[in-house]
N, C-alpha and C positions, 0 to 999 in steps of 0.2 A: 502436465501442470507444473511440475517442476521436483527438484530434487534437494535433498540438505547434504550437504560435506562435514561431516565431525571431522577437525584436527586437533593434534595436543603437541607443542611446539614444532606446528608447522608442517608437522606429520601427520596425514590423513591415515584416520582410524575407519572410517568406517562412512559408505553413500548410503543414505534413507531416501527413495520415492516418496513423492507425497500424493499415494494411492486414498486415502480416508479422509473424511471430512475434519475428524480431528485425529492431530499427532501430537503425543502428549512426549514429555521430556525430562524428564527428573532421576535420583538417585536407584527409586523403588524400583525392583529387579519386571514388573509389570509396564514398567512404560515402554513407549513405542520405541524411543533414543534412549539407555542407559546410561549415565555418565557417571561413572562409580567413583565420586571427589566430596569429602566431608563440605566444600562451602558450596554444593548442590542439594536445594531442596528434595525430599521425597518425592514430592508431585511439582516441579521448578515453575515449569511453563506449557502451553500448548500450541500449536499451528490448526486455525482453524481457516479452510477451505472455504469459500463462499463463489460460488459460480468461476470464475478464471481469477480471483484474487485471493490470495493467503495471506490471513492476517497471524500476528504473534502475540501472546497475553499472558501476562507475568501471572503465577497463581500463586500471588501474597509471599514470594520467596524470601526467604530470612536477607540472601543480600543481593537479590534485585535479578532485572533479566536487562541486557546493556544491549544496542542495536549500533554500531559503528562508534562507538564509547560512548553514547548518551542513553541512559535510565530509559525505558518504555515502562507502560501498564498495556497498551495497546496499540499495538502500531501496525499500516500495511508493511507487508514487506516487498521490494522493488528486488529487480533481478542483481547480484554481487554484494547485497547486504549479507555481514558478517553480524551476527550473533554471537555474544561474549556470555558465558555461564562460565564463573571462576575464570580454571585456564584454560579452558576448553573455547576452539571458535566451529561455529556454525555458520558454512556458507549457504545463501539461498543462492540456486540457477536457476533459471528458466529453462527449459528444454530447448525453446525453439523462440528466439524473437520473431513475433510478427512481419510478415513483407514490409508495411507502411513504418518498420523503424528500421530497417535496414540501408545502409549506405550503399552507393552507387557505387560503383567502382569500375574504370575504363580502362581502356588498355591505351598506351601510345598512340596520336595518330590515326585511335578509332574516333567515328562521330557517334554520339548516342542515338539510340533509335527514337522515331517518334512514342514508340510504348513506352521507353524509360523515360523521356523528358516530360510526359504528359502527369499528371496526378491521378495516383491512383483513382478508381472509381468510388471508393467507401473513404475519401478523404473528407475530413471532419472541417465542417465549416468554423471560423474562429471564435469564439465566445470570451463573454468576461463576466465576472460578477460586482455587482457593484451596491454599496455601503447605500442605507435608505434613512437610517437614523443615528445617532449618537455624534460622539465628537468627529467621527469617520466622515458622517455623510456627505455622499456625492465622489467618494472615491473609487475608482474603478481598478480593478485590477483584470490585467488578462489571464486566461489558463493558457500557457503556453509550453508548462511542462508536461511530460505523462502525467504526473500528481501533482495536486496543489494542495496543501493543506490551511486550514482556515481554521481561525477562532481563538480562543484563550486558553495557553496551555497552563494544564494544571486545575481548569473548571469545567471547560466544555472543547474539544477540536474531532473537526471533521476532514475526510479529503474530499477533493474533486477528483476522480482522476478520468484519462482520457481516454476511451478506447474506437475500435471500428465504427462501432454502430451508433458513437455518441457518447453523451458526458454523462457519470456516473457520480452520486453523490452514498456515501457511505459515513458510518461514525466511527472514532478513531479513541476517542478519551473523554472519562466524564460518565458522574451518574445519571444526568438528565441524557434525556438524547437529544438532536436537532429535530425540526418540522419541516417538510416542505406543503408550503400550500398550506399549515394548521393541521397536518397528519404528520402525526412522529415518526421516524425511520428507526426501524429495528437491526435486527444484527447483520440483517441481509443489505443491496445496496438499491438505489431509487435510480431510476432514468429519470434526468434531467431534461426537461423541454422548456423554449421559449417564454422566457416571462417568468416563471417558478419564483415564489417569495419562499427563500431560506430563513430560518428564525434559528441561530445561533448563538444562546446564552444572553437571548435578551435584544441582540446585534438581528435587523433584520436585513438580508440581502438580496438581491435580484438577478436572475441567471438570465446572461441575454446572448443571443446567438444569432448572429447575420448584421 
C-alpha cells in the first residue's frame, strides 16, 4: 500500500508501513509516528486506509497538518506528497506504481513490440463530468488526471480519482457529504458508472463515459 518517510532537516529518522487501517501521528508516546516537537499535537493527525487509497486528517491540531505547504482537514494522499507537522516532513511512497502508469522506455534502434504499443487490456475509457445547474451549467470538464478534485473548498470537495477497474468518487472536505444518484457517500469510496447524477454542495453534476 505504501510507506511514510519521517525526516528532520532532511535527515530521515525513521520508514512507517502503512500496514493498518488507521495510522495515527502525534506527540503522545502511543501513536503509531511519534514526533516528540512541542508544535505537534498529542493526537496531530491520522492516515486512514480505504481499499488502495490513504487518505490524511488533521485531528483539530493546535497548528494545523500542511500537505506540500497547503492547510488540509482531509485530503487523499498521491504517491511523493510531503506532509509538514512543525519541522518535521512526511513523505508518502507508493510501493509499486501500477503497469498502466509506467513509462515506456526503449532502447536505441529497438522497435517497440506490438504488446508495448497496444493499450493495456483494463484501459479506462475517457470520462468527464459535467455542471447540470447553477452559473457553471453546461460546463464539462474531463478527468484526465489520476485525481480530479471537485467542489467548494472550505464547504463541500470531493475527488474523482482514476483507477483499473474505473472511476472512483470519494469525499475529501466538508460536514455534509456529496450524493450520488440521491445516496450519500460515506467514508468509503463509490464506483462511478455512466450517467451518475453527483450532487455537490447544492452543484449537481453528471458523470459520463464513452
Amino acid at each position: 500500500m505504501g510507506k511514510l518517510v519521517v525526516s528532520l532537516d532532511n535527515v530521515v529518522i525513521k520508514e512507517v508501513p502503512i500496514t493498518k487501517d488507521r495510522t495515527t501521528l502525534g506527540r503522545r508516546p502511543y501513536n503509531d509516528i511519534v514526533i516528540d516537537n512541542l508544535a505537534v499535537s498529542g493526537e496531530h493527525a491520522v492516515m486512514l486506509a480505504v481499499g488502495n487509497d490513504v487518505f490524511i486528517e488533521d485531528l483539530n491540531s493546535t497548528n494545523g497538518t500542511y500537505i506540500n505547504g497547503k492547510a488540509v482537514k482531509k485530503q487523499l494522499m498521491q504517491h511523493n506528497d510531503t506532509v509538514e507537522i512543525g519541522k518535521y516532513r512526511i513523505k508518502y511512497l507508493i510501493d509499486e506504481v501500477p503497469d498502466y502508469e509506467k513509462t515506456m522506455v526503449l532502447r536505441p534502434g529497438t522497435q517497440p513490440t506490438q504488446a508495448a504499443i497496444s493499450p493495456p487490456p483494463h484501459a479506462l475509457i475517457p470520462a468527464s463530468i459535467k455542471v447540470l445547474n447553477g452559473g457553471a451549467a453546461g460546463r464539462e470538464v474531463l478527468l484526465t488526471k489520476a485525481v480530479t478534485t471537485v467542489g467548494k473548498p472550505g464547504v463541500q470537495v470531493a475527488s474523482i480519482a482514476k483507477r483499473p477497474t474505473g472511476y472512483v468518487l470519494s469525499h475529501v472536505e466538508g460536514v455534509s457529504h456529496p450524493s450520488v444518484n440521491g445516496q450519500p457517500v460515506g467514508e468509503g469510496v463509490v464506483a462511478l458508472k455512466n450517467g451518475d447524477i453527483i450532487d455537490l454542495a447544492g452543484t449537481q453534476m453528471q458523470f459520463i463515459q464513452g
